[in-house]
C-alpha positions as CSV (number, residue, x, y, z in Angstrom):
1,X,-198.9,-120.1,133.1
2,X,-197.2,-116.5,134.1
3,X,-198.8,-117.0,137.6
4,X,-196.8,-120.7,138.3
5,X,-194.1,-118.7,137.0
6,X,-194.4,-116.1,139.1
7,X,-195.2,-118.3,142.0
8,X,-192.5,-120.6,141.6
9,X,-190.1,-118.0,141.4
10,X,-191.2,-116.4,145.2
11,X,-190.9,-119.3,145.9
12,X,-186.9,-119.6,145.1
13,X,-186.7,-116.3,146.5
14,X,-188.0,-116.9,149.9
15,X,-186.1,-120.5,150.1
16,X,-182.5,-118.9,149.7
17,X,-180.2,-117.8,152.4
18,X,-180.4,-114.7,153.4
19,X,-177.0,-112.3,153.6
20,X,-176.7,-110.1,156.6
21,X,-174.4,-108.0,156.8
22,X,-171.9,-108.0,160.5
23,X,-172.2,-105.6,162.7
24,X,-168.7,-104.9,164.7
25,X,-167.1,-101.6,166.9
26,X,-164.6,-100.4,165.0
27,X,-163.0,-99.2,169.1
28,X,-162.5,-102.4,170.0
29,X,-160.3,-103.8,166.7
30,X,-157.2,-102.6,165.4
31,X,-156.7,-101.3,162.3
32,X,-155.4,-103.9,160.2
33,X,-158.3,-106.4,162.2
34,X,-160.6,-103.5,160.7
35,X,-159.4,-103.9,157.0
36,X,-159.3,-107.5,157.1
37,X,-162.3,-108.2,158.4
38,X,-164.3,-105.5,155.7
39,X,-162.0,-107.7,153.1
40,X,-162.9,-110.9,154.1
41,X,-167.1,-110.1,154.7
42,X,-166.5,-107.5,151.5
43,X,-168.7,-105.2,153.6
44,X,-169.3,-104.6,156.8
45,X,-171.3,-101.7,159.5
46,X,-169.1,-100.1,162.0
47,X,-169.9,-98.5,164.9
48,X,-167.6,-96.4,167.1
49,X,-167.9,-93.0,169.2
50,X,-168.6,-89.3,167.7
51,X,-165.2,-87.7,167.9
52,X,-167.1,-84.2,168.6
53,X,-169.7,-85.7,171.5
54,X,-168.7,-88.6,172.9
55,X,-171.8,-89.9,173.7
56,X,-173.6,-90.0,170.5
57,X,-172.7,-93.3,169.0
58,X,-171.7,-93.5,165.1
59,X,-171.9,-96.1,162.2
60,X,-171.6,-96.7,158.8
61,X,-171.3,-99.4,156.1
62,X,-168.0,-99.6,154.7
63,X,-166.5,-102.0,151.7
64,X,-163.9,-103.8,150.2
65,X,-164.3,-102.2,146.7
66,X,-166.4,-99.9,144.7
67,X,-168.2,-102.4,142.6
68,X,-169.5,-103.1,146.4
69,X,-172.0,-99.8,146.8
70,X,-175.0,-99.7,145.7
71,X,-176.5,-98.1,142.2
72,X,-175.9,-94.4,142.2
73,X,-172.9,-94.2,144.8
74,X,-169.7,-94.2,144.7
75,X,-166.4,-95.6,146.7
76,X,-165.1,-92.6,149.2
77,X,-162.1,-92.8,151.4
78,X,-162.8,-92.2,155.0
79,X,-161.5,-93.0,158.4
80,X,-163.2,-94.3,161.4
81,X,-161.2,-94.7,165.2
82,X,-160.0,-97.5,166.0
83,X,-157.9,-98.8,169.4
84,X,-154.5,-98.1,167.9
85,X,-155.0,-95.6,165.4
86,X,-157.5,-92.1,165.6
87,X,-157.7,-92.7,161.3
88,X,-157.6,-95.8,160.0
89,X,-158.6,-96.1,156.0
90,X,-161.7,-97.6,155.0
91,X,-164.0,-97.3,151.8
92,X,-167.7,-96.0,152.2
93,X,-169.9,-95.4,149.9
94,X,-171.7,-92.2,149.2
95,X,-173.9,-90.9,146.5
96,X,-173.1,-90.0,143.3
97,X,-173.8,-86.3,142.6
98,X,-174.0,-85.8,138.9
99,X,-172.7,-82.1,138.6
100,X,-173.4,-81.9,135.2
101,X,-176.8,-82.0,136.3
102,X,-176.5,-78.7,138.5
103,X,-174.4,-77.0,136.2
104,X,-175.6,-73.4,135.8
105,X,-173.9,-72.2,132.8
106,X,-175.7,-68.3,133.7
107,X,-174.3,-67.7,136.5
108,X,-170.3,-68.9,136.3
109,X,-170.1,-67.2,132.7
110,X,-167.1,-64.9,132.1
């Protein structure tokens, strides 16, 4: 009986729609076209140029909200280029570091 379950519910797994997430150049938008779109698709991957070398292409995946990012990260304001602004705001996500975890009590003692 577990196996039908088990079977049955690859099954429903494989058979729905897949989500995949847009892919868009961040150079070629303005910065409100940016924002809306991220807030529309509630995430999306922008690419753009490396402000430092030019010819290393960039990207990242950048949301709406917080409750977007995955387990274990956390929302973090950043800014990407776009073809009217140098910054314009977005929301990435980035790992959460626990510093409670790396908290060495021995060697910030007064």
């Amino acid at each position: 009986m577990l196996r039908y379950a088990a079977l049955a519910f690859g099954a429903i797994i494989i058979a729905s729609p897949a989500e995949a997430i847009s892919r868009y150049t961040s150079t070629a938008m303005s910065c409100a076209e940016v924002q809306a779109r991220i807030a529309s698709e509630g995430a999306a991957i922008m690419r753009y140029q490396s402000r430092n070398n030019p010819t290393l292409p960039r990207y990242d995946r950048y949301v709406a909200n917080e409750q977007l990012c995955p387990v274990g990260h956390i929302g973090a304001r950043d800014t990407i280029p776009t073809a009217d602004r140098a910054h314009c705001p977005v929301l990435r996500c980035k790992p959460e570091i626990k510093e409670r975890l790396f908290r060495r009590p021995w060697v910030f003692s007064n």
